[in-house]
C-alpha positions as CSV (number, residue, x, y, z in Angstrom):
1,X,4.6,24.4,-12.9
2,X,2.4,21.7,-14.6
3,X,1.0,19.4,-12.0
4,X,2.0,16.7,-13.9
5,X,6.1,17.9,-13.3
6,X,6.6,15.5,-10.6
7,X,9.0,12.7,-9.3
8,X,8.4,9.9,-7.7
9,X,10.3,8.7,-5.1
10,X,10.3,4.7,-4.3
11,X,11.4,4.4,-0.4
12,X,11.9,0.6,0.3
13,X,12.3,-0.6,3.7
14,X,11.9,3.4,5.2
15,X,9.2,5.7,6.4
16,X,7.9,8.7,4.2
17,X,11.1,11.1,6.2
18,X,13.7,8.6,5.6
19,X,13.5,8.2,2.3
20,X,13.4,11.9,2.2
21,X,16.8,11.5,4.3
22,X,18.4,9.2,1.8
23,X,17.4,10.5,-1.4
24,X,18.6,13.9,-0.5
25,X,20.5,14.3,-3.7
26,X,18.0,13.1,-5.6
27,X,15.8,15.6,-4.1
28,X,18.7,18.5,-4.4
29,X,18.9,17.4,-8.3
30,X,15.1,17.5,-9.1
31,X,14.5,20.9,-7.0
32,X,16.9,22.3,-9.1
33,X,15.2,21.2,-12.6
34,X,12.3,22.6,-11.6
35,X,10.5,19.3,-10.2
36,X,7.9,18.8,-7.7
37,X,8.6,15.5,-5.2
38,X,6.5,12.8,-4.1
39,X,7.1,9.9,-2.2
40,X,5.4,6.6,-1.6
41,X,6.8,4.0,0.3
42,X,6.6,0.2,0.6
43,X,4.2,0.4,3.5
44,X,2.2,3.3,1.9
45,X,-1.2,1.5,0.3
46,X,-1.6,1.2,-2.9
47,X,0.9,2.1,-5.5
48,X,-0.2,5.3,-8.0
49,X,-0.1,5.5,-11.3
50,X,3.0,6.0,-12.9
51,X,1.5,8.2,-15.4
52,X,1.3,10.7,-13.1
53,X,4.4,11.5,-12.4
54,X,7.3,12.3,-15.0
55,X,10.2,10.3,-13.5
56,X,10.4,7.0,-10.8
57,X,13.4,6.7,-8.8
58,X,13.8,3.5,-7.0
59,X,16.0,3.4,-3.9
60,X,18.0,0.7,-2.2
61,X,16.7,-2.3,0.4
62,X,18.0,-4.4,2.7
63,X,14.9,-6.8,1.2
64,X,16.3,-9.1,-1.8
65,X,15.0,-8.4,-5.6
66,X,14.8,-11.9,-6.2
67,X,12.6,-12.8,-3.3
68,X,9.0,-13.3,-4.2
69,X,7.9,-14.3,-0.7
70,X,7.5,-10.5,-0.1
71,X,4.6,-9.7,-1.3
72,X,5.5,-5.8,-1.3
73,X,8.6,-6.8,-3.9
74,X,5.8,-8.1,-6.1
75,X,3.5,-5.4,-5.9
76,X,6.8,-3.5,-6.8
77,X,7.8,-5.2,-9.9
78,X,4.1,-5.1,-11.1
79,X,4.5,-1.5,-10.6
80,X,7.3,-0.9,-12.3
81,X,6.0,-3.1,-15.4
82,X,3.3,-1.0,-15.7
83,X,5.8,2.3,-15.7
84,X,7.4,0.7,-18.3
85,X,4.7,0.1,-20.7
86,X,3.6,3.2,-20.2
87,X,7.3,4.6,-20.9
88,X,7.5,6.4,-17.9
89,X,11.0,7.1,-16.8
90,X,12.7,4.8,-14.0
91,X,15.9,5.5,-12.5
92,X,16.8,2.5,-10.6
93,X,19.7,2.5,-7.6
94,X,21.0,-0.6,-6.2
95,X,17.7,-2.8,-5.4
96,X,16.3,-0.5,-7.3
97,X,18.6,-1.6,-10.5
98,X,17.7,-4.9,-9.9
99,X,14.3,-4.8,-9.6
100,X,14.5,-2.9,-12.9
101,X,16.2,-5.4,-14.5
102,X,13.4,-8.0,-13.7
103,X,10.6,-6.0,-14.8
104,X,12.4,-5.6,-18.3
105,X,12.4,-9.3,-18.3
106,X,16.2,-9.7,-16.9
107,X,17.4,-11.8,-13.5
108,X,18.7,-11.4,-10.2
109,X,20.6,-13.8,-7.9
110,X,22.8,-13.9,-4.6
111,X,26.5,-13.0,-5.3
112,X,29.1,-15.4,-4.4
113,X,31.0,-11.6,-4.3
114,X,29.6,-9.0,-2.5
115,X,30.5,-5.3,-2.9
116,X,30.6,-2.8,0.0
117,X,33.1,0.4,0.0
118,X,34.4,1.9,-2.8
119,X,34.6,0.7,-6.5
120,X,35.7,1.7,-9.6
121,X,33.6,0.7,-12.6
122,X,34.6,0.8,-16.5
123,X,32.2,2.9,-18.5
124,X,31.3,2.4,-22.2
125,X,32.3,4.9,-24.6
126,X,30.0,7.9,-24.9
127,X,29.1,7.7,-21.5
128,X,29.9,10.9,-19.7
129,X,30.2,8.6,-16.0
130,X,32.9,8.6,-13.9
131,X,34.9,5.4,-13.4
132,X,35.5,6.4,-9.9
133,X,34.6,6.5,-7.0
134,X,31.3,4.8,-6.2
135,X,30.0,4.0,-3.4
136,X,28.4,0.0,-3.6
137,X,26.7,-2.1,-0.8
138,X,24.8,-5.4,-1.9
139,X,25.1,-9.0,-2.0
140,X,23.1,-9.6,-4.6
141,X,23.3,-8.5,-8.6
142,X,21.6,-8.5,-11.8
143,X,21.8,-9.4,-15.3
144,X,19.4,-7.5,-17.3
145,X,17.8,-8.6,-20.5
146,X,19.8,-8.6,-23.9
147,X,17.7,-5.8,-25.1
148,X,19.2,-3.4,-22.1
149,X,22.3,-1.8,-23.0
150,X,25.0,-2.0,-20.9
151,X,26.8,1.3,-19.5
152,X,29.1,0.2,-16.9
153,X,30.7,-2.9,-15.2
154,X,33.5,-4.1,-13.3
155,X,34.5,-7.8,-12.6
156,X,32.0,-8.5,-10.0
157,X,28.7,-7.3,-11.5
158,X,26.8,-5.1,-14.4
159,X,27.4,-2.1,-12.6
160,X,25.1,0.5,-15.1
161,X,22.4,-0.4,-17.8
162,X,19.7,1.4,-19.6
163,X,16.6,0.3,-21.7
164,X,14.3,2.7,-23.4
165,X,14.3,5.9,-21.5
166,X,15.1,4.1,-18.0
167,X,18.5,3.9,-16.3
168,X,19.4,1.1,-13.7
169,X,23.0,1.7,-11.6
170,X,23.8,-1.4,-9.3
171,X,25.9,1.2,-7.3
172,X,25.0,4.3,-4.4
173,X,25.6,7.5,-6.3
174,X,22.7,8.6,-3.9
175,X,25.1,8.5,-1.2
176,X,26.6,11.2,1.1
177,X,27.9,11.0,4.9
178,X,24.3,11.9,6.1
179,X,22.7,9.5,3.9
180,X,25.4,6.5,5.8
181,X,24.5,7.3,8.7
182,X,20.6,7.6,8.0
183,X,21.2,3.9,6.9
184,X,23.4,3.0,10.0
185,X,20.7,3.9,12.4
186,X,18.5,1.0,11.0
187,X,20.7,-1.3,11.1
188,X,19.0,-4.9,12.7
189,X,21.4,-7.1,14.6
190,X,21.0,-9.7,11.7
191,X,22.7,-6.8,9.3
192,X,25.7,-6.0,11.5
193,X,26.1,-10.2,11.7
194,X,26.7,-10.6,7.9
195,X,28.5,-7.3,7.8
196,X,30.7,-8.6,10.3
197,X,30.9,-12.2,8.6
198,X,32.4,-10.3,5.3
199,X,34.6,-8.0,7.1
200,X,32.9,-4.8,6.5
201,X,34.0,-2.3,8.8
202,X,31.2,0.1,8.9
203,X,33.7,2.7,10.9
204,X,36.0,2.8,7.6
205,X,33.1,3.5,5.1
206,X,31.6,6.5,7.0
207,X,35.4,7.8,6.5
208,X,35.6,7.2,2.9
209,X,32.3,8.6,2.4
210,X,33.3,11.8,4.1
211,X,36.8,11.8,2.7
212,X,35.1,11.4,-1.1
213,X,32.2,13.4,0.2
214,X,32.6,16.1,-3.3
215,X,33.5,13.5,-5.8
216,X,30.8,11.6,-4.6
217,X,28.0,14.0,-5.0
218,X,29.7,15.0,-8.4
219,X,29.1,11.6,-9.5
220,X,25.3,11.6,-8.5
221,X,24.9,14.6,-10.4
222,X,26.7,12.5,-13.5
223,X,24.2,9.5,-13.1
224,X,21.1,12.1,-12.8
225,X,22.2,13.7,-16.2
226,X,22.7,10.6,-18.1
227,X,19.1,9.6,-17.2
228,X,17.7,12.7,-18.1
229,X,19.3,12.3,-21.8
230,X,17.6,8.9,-21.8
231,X,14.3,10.7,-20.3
232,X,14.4,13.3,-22.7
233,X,14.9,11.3,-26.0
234,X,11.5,10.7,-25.3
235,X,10.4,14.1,-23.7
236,X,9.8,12.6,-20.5
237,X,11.6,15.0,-18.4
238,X,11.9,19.1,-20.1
239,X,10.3,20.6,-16.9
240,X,13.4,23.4,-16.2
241,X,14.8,23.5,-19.4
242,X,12.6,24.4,-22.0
């Protein structure tokens, strides 16, 4: 293998193990398509170049898109920019997504609506998604830039876009009973007060996760083939199937 057949891995808010933890399908997906993984976190120094590495994937955060006090979010966005220029593929999950969509030039803001639990999602035609289940969890959403396409949405938020050869999904597919739990464990007090202020019962997700547990990892499989069409329009991503 080429050292240049490699995927990044964004962990926000999570140590270099953790975000090995909750990208685990991601992991599963790129092992099998013949990629090498890498990992650089929030809290990791600087960022790398995005040249070197065939693919980005941007996980979730408890941390808000829209909030340029962080100064990691900034660093962030100017990161992904840069990937962008340089038409590097960037698969972006939940935060991920939105940060995505400002870098292509799009918005993020609070939502009067939250999400958490299980969602269907209408899909545009040609897209080989399904329109259930997913898995969402965020209060925020985004509306990406006009030159973005849009894949999938439901009434509370843009639920799947793409631009160029990158993919933003404002939903989990990532997610499997191990990942929930990985997330439960760091968990501040301040999270379980606005869980508990919108009624989320944490107890009843880990059992829909578990119940959906196949259908779920089905549909991460889905999302990770849809970006690699968009990857490979450009011939971003062939490691594995030449």
């Amino acid at each position: 293998m080429d050292t240049t057949d490699r995927v990044l891995i964004v962990g926000n808010d999570a140590d270099h193990n953790r975000t090995l933890i909750d990208a685990a399908t991601v992991v599963t997906c790129a092992h099998n398509d013949g990629f090498d993984i890498r990992v650089h976190t929030t809290d990791g120094g600087g960022w790398p170049e995005p040249t070197a590495f065939q693919a980005i994937v941007v996980l979730g955060s408890r941390s808000g898109a829209w909030d340029d006090s962080s100064p990691w979010i900034a660093e962030e966005l100017a990161f992904l920019q840069s990937a962008i220029e340089t038409n590097t593929p960037i698969l972006g999950i939940c935060f991920g997504a939105q940060l995505l969509a400002r870098a292509l030039g799009g918005s993020v803001e609070v939502h009067a609506e939250p999400e958490h639990g299980l969602i269907d999602i209408t899909v545009a035609s040609g897209i080989a998604l399904p329109t259930t289940p997913w898995f969402a969890m965020h209060f925020d959403r985004c509306t990406p830039p006009n030159t973005a396409t849009i894949l999938a949405r439901n009434s509370k938020a843009i639920q799947a876009f793409s631009a160029g050869t990158s993919l933003g999904v404002q939903f989990h597919p990532e997610i499997t009973p191990e990942v929930f739990s990985s997330w439960r464990e760091t968990l501040t007090n301040e999270d379980l007060r606005l869980f508990a202020a919108t009624d989320v019962d944490l107890d009843q997700l880990a059992r829909d996760i578990e119940s959906h547990r196949n259908e779920l990892v089905d549909g991460f499989t889905a999302v990770w083939n849809v970006f690699r069409q968009l990857a490979e329009s450009d011939r971003s991503l062939t490691c594995g199937r030449e």
